[in-house]
C-alpha positions in Angstrom: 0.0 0.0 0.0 1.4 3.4 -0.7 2.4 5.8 2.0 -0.2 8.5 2.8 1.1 12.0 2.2 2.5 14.1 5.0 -0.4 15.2 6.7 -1.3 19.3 7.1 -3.7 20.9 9.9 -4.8 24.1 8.7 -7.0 27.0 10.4 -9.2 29.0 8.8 -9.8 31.9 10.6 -12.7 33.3 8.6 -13.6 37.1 9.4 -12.7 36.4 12.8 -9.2 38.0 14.4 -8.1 41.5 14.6 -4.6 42.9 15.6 -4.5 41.6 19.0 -5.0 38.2 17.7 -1.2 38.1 17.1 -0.8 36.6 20.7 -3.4 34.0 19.9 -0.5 33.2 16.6 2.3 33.5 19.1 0.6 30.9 21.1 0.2 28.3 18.7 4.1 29.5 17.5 5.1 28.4 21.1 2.9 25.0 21.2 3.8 23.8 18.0 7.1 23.9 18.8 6.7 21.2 21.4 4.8 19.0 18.9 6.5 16.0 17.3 7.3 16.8 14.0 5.0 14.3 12.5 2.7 17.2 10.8 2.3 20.5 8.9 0.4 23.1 10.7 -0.7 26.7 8.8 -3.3 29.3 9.9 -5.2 31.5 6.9 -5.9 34.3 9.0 -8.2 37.0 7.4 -6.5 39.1 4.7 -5.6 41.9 7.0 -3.5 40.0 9.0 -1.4 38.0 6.8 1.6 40.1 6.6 1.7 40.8 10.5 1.3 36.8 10.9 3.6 35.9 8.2 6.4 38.2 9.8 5.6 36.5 13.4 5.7 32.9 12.1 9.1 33.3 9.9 11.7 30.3 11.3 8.9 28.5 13.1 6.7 25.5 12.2 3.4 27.5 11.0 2.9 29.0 7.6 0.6 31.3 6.6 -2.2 30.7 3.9 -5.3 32.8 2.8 -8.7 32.7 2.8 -9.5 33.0 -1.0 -7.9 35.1 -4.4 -8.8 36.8 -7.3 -8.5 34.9 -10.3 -6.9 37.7 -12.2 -3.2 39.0 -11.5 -4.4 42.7 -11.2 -6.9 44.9 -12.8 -10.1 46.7 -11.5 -11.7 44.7 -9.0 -12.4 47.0 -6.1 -12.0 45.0 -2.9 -10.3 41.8 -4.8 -6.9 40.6 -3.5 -4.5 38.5 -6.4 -2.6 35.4 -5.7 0.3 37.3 -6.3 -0.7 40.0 -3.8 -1.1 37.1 -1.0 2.4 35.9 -1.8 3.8 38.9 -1.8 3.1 39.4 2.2 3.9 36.0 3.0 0.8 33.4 2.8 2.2 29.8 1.0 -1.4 28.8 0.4 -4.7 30.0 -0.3 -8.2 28.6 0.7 -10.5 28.0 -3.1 -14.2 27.0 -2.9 -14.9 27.4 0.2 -18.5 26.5 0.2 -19.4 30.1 2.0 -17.9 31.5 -1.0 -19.8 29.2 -3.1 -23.1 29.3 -1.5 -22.9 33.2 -0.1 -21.0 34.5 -3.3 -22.3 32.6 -6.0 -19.0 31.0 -6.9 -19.1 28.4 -9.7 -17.0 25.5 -10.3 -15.2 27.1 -13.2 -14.8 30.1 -11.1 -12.7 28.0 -8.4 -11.1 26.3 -11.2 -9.8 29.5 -12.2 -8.8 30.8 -8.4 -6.4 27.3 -8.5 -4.7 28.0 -11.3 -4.3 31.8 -10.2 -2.9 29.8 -6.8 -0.3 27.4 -8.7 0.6 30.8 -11.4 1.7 32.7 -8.4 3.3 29.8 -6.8 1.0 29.3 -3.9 -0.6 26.3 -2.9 -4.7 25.9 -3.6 -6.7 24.0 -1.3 -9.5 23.2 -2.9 -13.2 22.6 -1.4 -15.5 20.1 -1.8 -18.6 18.8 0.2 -22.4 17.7 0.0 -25.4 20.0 1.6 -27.8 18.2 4.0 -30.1 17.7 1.3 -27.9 15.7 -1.1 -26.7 13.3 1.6 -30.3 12.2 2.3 -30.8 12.2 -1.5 -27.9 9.7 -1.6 -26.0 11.9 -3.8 -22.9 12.5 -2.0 -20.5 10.8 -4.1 -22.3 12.5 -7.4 -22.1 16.2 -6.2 -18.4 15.9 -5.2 -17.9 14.1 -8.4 -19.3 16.9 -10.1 -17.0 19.3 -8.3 -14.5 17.6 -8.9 -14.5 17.5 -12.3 -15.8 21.5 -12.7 -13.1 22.8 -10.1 -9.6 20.6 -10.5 -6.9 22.7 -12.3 -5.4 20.8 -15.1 -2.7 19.4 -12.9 -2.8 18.5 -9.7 0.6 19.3 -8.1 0.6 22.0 -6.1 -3.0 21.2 -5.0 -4.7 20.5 -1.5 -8.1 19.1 -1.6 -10.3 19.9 1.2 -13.5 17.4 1.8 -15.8 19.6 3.9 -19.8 18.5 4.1 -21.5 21.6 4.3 -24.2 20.5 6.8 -21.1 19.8 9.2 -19.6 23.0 9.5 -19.9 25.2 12.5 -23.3 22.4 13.3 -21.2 20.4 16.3 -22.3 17.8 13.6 -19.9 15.0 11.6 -20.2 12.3 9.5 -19.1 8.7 10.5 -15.8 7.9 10.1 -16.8 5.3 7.6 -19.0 8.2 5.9 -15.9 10.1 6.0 -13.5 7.2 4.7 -16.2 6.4 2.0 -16.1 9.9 0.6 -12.3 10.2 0.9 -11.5 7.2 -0.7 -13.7 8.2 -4.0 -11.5 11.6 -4.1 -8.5 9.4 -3.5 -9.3 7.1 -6.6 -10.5 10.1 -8.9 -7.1 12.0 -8.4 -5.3 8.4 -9.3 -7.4 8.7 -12.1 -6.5 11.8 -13.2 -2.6 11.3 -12.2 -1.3 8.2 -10.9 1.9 9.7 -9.0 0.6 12.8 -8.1 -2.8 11.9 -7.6 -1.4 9.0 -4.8 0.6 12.5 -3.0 -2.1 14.7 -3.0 -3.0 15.8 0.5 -7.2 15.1 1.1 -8.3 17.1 4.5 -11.5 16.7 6.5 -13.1 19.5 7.6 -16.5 20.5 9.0 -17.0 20.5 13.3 -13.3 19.0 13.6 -12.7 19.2 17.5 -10.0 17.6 19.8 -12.7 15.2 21.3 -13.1 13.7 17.6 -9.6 14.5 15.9 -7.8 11.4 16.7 -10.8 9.6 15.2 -11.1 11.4 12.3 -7.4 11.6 11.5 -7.3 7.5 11.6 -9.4 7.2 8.7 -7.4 5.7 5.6 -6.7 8.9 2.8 -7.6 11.4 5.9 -4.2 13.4 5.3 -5.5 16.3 8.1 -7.9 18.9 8.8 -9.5 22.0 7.7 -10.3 23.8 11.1 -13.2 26.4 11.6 -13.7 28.0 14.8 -11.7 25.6 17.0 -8.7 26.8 15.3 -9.1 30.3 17.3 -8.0 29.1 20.6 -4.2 28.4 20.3 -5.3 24.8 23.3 -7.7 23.6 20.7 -5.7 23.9 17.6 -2.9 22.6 19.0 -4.6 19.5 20.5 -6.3 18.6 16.9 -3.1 19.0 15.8 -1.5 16.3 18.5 -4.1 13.8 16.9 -0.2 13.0 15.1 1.4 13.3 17.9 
């Protein structure tokens, strides 16, 4: 069996975190440093703060990442940020398809298709989201929708790429699938990505996300092609974060 990748436990932040949130950074700086190095760890802090936290986190085992780009290197888009503008203050990655951006901003598949390939042009890495409303699990059509996704959203290579598996009806709800609900759905992005590219498809990091907490990481980071987590709000307290993130400990 091959190796699963090198796993990565990202925060996303959302619009949550203002200046003083630095010492919440500088706290998970000074955990993660007692960690075994076993796992990545990144925060995507709101736009804002990137280049603050990117300065802070320099030498130390957290990155930086963002929340989500323009497709477009620069132009007039009032209130847009490009790739290029996110590595230019210091993020590595950037958070695409976000289903709040998909449901609350209308964004399409081909939309986040073009925000990864924006991600990979300015040398960031793109993690890309995927997941199944309420309704289309109790239809049965989990595996369809993210199918679907997946075949509207991928770039047209997959290195450089993060895929995120996050079932919308999970976030922020308290609520998660089963692990075997979980390992089910993983698997089938697992064996699409083969698909698509043997070598890197087999490499490419698949994250959970949606109500991750420390009383259900270690479970959920056991499941076979579970390669980490995409963390909502537990990812604000520098304890919690770090204790999801001891799940590889």
């Amino acid at each position: 069996m091959a190796q699963e990748p090198r796993p990565l436990v990202a925060g996303n932040w959302k619009m949550n975190g203002l200046t003083a949130s630095r010492s919440e950074l500088e706290a998970i700086i000074a955990g993660a440093a007692t960690l075994p190095d076993t796992v990545d760890l990144m925060v995507c802090p709101p736009a804002t703060l990137i280049a603050s936290f990117a300065e802070a986190a320099a030498g130390s085992r957290i990155v930086i990442g963002a929340q989500d780009c323009h497709a477009a290197v620069s132009g007039a888009f009032t209130g847009d940020l490009s790739a290029e503008m996110l590595k230019d203050v210091g993020a590595v990655a950037v958070i695409v398809g976000h289903s709040e951006r998909r449901a609350l901003h209308g964004e399409t598949d081909a939309m986040v298709r073009e925000k990864a390939m924006a991600a990979r042009r300015a040398g960031l890495t793109a993690i890309l989201c995927v997941g199944e409303t309420r309704d289309e699990r109790d239809a049965g059509a989990t595996i369809a929708r993210i199918e679907r996704q997946l075949d509207g959203s991928l770039p047209d290579r997959l290195d450089g790429l993060v895929i995120a598996y996050e079932p919308v009806w999970a976030i922020g709800s308290g609520l998660t699938p089963t692990p075997k609900d979980v390992g089910d759905v993983h698997g089938m992005i697992r064996n699409y990505l083969i698909s698509k590219d043997k070598a890197a498809g087999s490499g490419t990091r698949i994250l959970y996300g949606g109500s991750v907490k420390p009383q259900n990481a270690k479970e959920l980071m056991s499941v076979p092609h579970v390669n980490g987590a995409l963390v909502g709000g537990a990812s604000l307290k520098a304890d919690d974060f770090l204790a999801i993130a001891a799940a590889y400990a």
